[in-house]
Every structure is written in structure tokens, then in C-alpha cells.
C-alpha positions as a printed Julia matrix, in Angstrom:
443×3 Matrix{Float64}:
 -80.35   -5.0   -57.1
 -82.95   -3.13  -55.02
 -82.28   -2.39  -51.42
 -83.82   -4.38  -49.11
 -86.31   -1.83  -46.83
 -86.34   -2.4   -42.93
 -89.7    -1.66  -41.91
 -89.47    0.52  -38.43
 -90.59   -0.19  -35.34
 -89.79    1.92  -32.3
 -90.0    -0.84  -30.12
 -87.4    -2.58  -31.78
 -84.1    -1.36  -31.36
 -82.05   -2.98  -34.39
 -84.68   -0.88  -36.5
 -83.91    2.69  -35.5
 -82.42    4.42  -38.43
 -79.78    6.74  -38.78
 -80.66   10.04  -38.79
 -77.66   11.06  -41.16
 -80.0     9.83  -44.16
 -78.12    6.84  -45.54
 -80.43    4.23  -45.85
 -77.86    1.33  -45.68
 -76.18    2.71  -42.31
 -77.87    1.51  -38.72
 -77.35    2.13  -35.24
 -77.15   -0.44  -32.69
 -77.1     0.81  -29.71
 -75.81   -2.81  -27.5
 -74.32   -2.11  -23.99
 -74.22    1.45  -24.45
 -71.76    1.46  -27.39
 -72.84    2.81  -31.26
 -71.73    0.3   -33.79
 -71.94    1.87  -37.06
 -72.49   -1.26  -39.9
 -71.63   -0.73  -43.41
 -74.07   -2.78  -45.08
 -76.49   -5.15  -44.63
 -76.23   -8.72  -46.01
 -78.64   -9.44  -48.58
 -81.17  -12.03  -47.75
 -80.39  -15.09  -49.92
 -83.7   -16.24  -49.65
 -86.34  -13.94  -51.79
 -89.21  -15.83  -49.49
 -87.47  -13.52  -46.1
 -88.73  -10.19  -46.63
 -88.11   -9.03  -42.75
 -84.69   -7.79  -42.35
 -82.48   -9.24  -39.71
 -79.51   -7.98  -38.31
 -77.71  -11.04  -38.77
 -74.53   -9.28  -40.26
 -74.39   -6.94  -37.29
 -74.71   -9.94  -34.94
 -72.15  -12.26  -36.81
 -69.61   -9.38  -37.14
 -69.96   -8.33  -33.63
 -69.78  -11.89  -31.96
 -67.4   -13.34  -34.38
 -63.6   -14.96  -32.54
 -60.9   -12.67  -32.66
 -57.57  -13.94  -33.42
 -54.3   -12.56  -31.37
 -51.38  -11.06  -32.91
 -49.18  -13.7   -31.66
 -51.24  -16.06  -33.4
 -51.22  -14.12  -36.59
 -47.12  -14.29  -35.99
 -46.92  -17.79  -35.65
 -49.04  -18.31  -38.65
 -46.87  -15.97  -40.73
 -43.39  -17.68  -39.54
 -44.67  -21.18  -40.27
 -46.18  -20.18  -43.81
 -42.69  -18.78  -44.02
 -40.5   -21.47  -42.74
 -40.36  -24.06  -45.66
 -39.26  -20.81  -48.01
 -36.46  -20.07  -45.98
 -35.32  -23.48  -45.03
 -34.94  -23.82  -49.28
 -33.54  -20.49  -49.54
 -30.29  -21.75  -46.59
 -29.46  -24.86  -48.16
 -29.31  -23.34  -51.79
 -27.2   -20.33  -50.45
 -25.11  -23.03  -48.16
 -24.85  -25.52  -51.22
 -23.31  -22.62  -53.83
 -21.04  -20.45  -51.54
 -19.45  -23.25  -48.67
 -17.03  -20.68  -47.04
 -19.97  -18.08  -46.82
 -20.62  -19.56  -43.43
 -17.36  -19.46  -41.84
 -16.43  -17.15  -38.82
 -14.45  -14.32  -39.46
 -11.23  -13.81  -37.87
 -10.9   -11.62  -34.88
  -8.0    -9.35  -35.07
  -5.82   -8.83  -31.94
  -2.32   -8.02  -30.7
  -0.3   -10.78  -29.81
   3.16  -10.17  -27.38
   5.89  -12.59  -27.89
   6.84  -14.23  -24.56
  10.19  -13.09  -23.38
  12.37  -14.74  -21.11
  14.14  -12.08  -18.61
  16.37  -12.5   -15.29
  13.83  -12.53  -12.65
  15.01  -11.71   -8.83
  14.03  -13.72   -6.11
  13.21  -11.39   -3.43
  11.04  -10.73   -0.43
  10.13   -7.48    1.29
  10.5    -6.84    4.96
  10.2    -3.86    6.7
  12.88   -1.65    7.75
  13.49    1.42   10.43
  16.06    3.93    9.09
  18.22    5.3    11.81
  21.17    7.72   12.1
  24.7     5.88   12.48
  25.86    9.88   14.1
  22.84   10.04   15.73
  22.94   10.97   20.04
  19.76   11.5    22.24
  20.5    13.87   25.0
  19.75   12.59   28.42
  20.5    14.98   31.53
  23.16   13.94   34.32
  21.53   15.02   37.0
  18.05   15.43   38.41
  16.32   18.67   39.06
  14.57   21.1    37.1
  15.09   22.93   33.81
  14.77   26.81   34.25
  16.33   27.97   30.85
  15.95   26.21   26.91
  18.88   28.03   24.87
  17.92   26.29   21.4
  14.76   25.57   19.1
  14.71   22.42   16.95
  16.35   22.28   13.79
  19.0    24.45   14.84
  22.44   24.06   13.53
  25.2    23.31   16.73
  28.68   22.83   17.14
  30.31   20.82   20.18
  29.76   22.34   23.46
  27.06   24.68   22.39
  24.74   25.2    25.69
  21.35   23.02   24.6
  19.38   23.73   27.92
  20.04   24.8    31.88
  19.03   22.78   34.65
  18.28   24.94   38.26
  22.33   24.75   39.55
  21.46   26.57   43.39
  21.62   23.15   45.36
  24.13   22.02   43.59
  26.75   25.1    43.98
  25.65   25.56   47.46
  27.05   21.76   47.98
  30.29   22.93   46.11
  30.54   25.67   48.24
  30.21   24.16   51.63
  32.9    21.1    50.32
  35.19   24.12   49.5
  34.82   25.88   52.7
  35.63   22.33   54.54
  38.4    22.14   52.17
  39.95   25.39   53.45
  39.51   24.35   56.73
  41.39   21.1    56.05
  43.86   23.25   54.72
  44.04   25.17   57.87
  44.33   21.69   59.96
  47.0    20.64   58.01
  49.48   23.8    58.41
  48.85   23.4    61.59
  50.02   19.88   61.55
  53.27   20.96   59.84
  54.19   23.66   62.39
  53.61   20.91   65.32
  55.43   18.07   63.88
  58.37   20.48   63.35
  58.48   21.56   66.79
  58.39   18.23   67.85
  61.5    16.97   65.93
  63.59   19.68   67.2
  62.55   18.87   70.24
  63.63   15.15   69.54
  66.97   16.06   67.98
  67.29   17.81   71.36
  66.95   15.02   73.27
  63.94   16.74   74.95
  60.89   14.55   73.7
  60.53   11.14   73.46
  60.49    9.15   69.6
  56.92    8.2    70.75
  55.87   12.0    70.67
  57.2    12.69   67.31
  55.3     9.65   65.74
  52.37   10.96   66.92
  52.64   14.36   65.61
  53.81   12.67   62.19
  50.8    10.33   62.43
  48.46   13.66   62.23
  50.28   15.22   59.65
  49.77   12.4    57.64
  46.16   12.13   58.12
  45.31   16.0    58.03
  47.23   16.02   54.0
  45.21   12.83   53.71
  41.74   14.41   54.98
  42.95   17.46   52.99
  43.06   15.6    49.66
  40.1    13.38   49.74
  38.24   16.93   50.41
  40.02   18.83   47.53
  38.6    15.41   44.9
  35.51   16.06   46.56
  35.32   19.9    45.42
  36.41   18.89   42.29
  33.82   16.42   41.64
  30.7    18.8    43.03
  32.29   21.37   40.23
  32.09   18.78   37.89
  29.03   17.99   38.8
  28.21   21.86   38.62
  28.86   21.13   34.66
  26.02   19.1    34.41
  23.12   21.63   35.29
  24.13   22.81   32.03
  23.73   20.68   28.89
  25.81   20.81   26.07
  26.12   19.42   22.44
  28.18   16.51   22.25
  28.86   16.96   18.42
  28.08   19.17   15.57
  24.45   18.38   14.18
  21.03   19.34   14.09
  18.86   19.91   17.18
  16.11   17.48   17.01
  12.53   17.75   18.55
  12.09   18.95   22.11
   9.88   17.43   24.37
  10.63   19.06   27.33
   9.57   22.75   28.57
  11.1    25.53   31.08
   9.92   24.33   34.44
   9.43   20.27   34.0
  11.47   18.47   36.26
  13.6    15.56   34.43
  15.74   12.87   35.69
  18.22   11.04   34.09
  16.29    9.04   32.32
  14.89   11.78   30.67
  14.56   12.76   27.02
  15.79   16.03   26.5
  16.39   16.12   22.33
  18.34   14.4    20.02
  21.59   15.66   17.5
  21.97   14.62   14.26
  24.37   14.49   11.78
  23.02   14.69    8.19
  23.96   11.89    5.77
  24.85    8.12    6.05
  22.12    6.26    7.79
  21.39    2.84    8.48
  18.29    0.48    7.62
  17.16   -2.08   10.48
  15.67   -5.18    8.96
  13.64   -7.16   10.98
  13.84  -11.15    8.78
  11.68  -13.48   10.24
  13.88  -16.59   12.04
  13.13  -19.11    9.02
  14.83  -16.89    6.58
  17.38  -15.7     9.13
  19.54  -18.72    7.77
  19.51  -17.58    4.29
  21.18  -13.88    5.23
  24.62  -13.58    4.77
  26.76  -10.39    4.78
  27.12   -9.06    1.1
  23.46   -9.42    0.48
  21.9    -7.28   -1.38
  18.74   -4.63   -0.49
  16.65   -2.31   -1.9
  14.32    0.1    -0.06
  11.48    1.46   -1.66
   9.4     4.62   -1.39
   5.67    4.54   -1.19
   5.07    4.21   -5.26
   7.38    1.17   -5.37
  10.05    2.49   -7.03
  13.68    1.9    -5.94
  15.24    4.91   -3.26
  18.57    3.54   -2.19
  20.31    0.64   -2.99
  23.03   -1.26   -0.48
  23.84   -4.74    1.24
  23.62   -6.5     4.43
  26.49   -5.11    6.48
  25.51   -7.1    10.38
  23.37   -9.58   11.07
  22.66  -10.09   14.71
  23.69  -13.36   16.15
  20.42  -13.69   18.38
  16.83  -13.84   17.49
  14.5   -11.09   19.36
  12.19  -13.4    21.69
   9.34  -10.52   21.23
   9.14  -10.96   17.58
  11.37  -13.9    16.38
  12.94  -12.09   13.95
  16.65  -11.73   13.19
  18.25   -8.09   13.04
  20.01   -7.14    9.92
  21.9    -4.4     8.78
  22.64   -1.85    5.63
  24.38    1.11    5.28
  22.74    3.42    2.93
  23.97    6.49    1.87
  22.1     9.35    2.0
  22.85   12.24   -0.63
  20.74   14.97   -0.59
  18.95   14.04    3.06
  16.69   12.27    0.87
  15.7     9.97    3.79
  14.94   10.84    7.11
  15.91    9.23   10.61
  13.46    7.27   12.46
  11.68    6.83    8.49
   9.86    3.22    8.56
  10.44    1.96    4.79
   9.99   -1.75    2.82
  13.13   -3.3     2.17
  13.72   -5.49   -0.16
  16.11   -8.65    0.24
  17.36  -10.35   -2.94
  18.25  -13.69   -2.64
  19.12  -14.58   -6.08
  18.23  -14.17   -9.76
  16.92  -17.19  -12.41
  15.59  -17.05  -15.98
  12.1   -17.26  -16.63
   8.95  -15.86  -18.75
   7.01  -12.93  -17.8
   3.36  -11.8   -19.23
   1.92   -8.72  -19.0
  -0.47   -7.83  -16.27
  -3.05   -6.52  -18.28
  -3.07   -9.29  -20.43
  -3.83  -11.4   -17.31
  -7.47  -12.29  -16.17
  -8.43  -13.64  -12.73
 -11.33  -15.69  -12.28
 -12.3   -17.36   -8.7
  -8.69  -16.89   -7.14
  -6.97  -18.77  -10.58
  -5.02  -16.9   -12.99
  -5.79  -17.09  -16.92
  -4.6   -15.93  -20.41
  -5.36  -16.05  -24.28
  -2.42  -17.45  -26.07
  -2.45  -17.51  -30.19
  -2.09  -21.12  -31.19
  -1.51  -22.46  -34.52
  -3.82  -25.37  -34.95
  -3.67  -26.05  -38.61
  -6.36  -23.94  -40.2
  -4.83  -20.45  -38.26
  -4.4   -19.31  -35.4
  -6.72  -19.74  -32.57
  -7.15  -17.98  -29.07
  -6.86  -20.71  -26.73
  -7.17  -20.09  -22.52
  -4.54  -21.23  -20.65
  -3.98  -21.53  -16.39
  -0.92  -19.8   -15.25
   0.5   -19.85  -11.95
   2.19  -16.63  -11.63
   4.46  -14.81   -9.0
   5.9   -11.86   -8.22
   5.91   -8.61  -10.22
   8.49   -7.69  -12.64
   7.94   -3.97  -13.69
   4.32   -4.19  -15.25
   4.36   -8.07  -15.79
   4.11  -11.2   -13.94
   6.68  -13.68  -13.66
   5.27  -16.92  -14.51
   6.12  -19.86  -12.59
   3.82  -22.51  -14.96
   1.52  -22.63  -17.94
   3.81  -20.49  -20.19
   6.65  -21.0   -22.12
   9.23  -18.26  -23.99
   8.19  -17.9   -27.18
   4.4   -18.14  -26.91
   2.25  -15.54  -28.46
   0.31  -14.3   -25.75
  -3.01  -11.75  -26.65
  -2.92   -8.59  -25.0
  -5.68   -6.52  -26.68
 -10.23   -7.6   -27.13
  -9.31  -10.32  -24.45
 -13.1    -9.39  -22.93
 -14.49  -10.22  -25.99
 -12.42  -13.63  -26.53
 -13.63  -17.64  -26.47
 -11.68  -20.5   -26.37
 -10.99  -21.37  -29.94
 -12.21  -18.54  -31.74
  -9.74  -17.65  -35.06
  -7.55  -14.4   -34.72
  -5.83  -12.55  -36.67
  -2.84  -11.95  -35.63
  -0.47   -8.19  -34.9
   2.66   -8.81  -33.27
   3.49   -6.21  -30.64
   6.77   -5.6   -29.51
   8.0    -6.3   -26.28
   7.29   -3.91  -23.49
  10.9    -2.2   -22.06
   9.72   -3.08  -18.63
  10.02   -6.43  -19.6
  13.52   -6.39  -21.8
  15.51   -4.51  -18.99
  13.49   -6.19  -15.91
  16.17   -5.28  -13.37
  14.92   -5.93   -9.77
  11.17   -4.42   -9.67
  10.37   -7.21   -7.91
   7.33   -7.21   -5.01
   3.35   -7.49   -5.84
């Protein structure tokens, strides 16, 4: 077929040809953009011998059609193949569709002794315990000790400024020498005056007299000798002494404060048995009885000393409205310290119930929830159940409803669990915690 010849004309701008010299290639130059066209439709009519651009204008104006579109199109074409290719594969294999089982690890629900106990706290305090107070006012010139030094009984702790006070003892035993003085004379005059009476010389009213001031010069005499003795024992009290063998506590004071008697000065201690203070709110107060026991924990939890309620105070503190209790609690080692604030923990009794593991334990909006492994027939299925749970036992909860000994509860892929999806079962054993579940009680 011959090719069809565009006659140019350079005021026509379809008709500018190429200058690469290929006849059947044009340029078209429309809003500044070359459009290269491949070939030219052939006229179908032999009569048109003037060449139009038509196939340049159709193929430049012609719809385009998205690639969405073109995606539909292709899934619809599509659609009645795979429909027919489902039900054949459905109507051969029938158990090709079912869900596989999800494997877990399923904890058989124990039943342990579970103590029913409440934590309070408690003030630990020295049962040989003294705080040294001075006797007397005035003011401290000399500190003889450091703290945590080791004393005996009598050991000089600190010395208060004495002058005042020995210049009182002094001037109460110069009156008592005076006394003294007024009393021998006394003596010599009531002796000359009953001779003189046996002589007949003096009247009985003169000797009375003279007996009369004896009497009161030995009594003036003796009132001033207690005296003396008191200022000296007073004396003693400038300087402070240990009252027993212990340990010199902390020392508040310094060399030049004045103190009174009132004031701390340290404290001695005796390493070993101490005492815990329980403060139980009034409520509870009826529920304490002597032979109680307590535990007191350190910070991690864990069990420090163990011991039972050995006083319980017969009043109720008005501040707080709580009722004092007490434990002795021995302390080997020095383990514990005086003055140590710890939580104590008050068993009131022990029952029988199921625990769970905390871990296997999920909270959602303040409720508590599990996966148990039920048996429905067709398998086992991993079913949600709400538990009310309690306190801690070790690393489980005690359950108080929604669980029953015996249940298989799931303990591993619980965040990737639904309510009635089949497991597969893997029995775990029991976690120790659990089996020996003493008295870790508290949350």
C-alpha cells in the first residue's frame, strides 16, 4: 500500500515534517509539548486525498481510564473464577477450613492455706533502752564520750559547770560547823546547870531551859548536816553518768549549751531484744488477743522477724484511734535497729482456697480476668472468666470467686487469646510459691 503524502504548508502546523527523515513520523507541536505519532491512519476513503491528523487528535483527546478502575475491572472479571474455585476446594476437603489449635501452657489450680492478714505499721524500740536527761540545770562545760561508744555503769557521759553548786555545799558546811560549835556549847552549859541543880543552887526552871537549847542546837545541827549531804548529792549531778552498760547513742548537745532537765542529752542502748509498737486501728482492736501472731517485713516484702502479740493496751489513743499492741522480737545479729519504722503484719487466721498466678492475670477497667482451658466437646477452648481476687500469696493471687481447684488456668500467649478459640493444651506444673504458700501474704 503506498504511503499517503502530506503536502506541506508552513502555515499549517500539523504539516511540519520531521527533520529526522522518516516520512511516517510528525511533530505536533500543541501547548508547547512534541508528540511524536507513529503512524498515520490510512484514509478509508480513496476520494480524501488531504491528510488529516485525525489519529493524532483521537489519540491525544481520547478518556483515560484510572488504575483503580482497571483494578476493579480485573477483580470482578475475576470474582466468578474464584467463587467456583472456594466451593469446589470447600466441597472436597471439609476440615480444610477449620482453625488450628493454639498451643499454650495450662497451670492446674491448686488449693493452698491462705492467711488472713492485714499490715499495720510498726515502731521498733529498745526494751533496755534509757535516754539521758540531766538533774540539774546549768551549763555543760565538758563531753567525755562520742556516739557509738561502748560504756559500762557509772562511766562519766558529760560535765555540767559544778562552781554554784559546790560554793552552796560549801557555805551549808561552814553553817554546819558552826552548828556544831553552838551545840558543844550547849552541852558544856546544860552541864553546869545540873550541877548547879543537884546543888541546890539553881532553880528546875533554869535547867529546863538550858536542856531546851541543847535540844534544839543537836536539832538545828542535824537538819544542817542532811542539808550538806543533799547539796553533795546534788554535787553528783553536774556530772552525768551511765546508768547501764550499752552503747552511747546520738548527741545533740555541745560544750557550752545550757540544758535543763528536760533536756536530751543521749540515749544508752543495749543491743538485742527489741520490741515492735503496733498501732491497730479501734475496729480491729477487738479482734487482737495476746498469742497473736506477727510478721514484720523489710522493704522487699520478705519476712525479717517473726513473733506474737505480747500487750495490748487497754485504751484507745484519742489522737489517732488506734489501739497499742505489742511483740517481742528478738534480735540476733542487731539485724534491726531502734527507733526502725517497719510493716507488720497481723495474722488473724488461715482458710483453704485457690490461688492463680499473677502473671496469668489481666486487668481491664478496675475488673480482674483470666483464660481458663475448658473442655466443650470438640477440645479444649480458652474461655475468659471474672475473678475477684485478694491478697497476695508469694507470686499468686488468692481468689475469692470465679475459680475453682482444679481448673486449668492459661498462663502463656494470653495477649494473643479470644474467647473460644481451640488450644492445645501443655500442663505446667505448679509453681513452689504456690505448693508451700506459707504466710506471704500483703499486695
Amino acid at each position: 500500500m503506498a504511503k499517503t503524502q502530506i503536502p506541506e504548508d508552513k502555515n499549517n502546523r500539523w504539516s511540519r515534517r520531521a527533520s529526522n527523515g522518516y516520512e511516517n513520523l510528525w511533530i505536533a507541536p500543541i501547548s508547547r509539548k512534541i508528540l511524536i505519532t507513529q503512524r498515520m491512519r490510512q484514509i478509508e476513503s480513496s476520494n480524501n486525498e488531504v491528510s488529516q491528523p485525525l489519529g493524532l487528535s483521537l489519540r491525544y483527546f481520547r478518556p483515560r481510564v484510572s488504575r483503580r478502575h482497571r483494578a476493579v475491572a480485573l477483580l470482578l472479571s475475576l470474582a466468578p473464577i474464584w467463587i467456583a474455585g472456594c466451593s469446589k476446594t470447600s466441597g472436597s476437603n471439609p476440615a480444610a477450613g477449620a482453625p488450628q489449635a493454639f498451643p499454650v501452657q495450662v497451670q492446674v489450680t491448686p488449693s493452698v492455706k491462705i492467711p488472713d492478714a492485714t499490715e499495720y505499721l510498726s515502731i521498733l524500740k529498745s526494751r533496755r533502752s534509757a535516754n539521758i536527761n540531766p538533774q540539774v540545770e546549768g551549763q555543760i562545760t565538758k563531753i567525755f564520750v562520742k556516739s557509738g561508744d561502748q560504756v559500762s555503769v557509772g562511766t562519766p557521759l558529760m560535765q555540767i559547770d559544778p562552781l554554784k553548786q559546790e560554793a552552796t555545799v560549801s557555805s551549808q558546811d561552814a553553817a554546819r560547823a558552826a552548828q556544831e560549835a553552838t551545840v558543844r556549847n550547849a552541852k558544856v552549859q546544860l552541864d553546869r546547870e545540873q550541877r548547879l541543880y543537884d546543888a541546890k543552887v539553881v532553880a528546875k526552871q533554869d535547867l529546863d531551859n538550858a536542856q531546851t537549847t541543847y535540844d534544839s542546837a543537836v536539832a538545828q545541827l542535824k537538819s544542817l548536816t542532811d542539808l550538806v549531804s543533799q547539796q553533795n548529792v546534788e554535787l553528783h549531778y553536774y556530772k552525768v553518768t551511765a546508768p547501764m552498760d550499752g552503747i552511747v547513742g546520738d548527741i545533740p548537745v555541745r560544750a557550752g549549751d545550757r540544758v535543763i532537765v528536760s533536756t536530751l542529752l543521749t540515749t544508752v542502748d543495749q543491743p538485742g531484744a527489741l520490741e515492735a509498737y503496733i498501732y491497730v486501728p479501734a475496729d480491729r482492736g477487738r479482734a487482737l488477743h495476746v498469742g497473736l501472731p506477727v510478721q514484720l517485713l523489710d522493704e522487699t516484702g520478705n519476712v525479717a522477724a517473726d513473733s506474737k502479740i505480747t500487750f495490748i493496751s487497754p485504751q484507745v489513743d484519742t489522737d489517732t484511734q488506734t489501739v497499742l499492741a505489742k511483740a517481742a522480737i528478738e534480735n540476733p545479729g542487731a539485724r534491726l535497729r531502734i527507733a526502725q519504722q517497719m510493716r507488720a503484719r497481723v495474722i488473724w487466721g488461715v482458710h483453704e482456697g485457690p490461688v492463680i498466678p499473677v502473671l496469668a492475670v489481666t486487668r481491664i477497667n478496675g475488673q480482674f480476668f483470666a483464660y481458663l482451658a475448658v473442655n466443650e466437646g470438640k477440645g479444649p477452648v480458652a474461655r475468659q472468666k471474672l475473678l475477684k481476687v485478694g491478697d497476695t500469696v508469694g507470686n499468686d493471687f488468692a481468689v475469692l470467686d470465679g475459680l475453682k481447684p482444679g481448673d486449668h488456668v492459661i498462663v502463656s500467649g494470653t495477649d494473643f487469646l479470644q474467647d473460644g478459640v481451640p488450644v492445645a493444651e501443655t500442663i505446667q506444673n505448679p509453681a513452689p510459691a504456690a505448693a508451700s504458700a506459707k504466710t506471704n501474704t500483703g499486695r
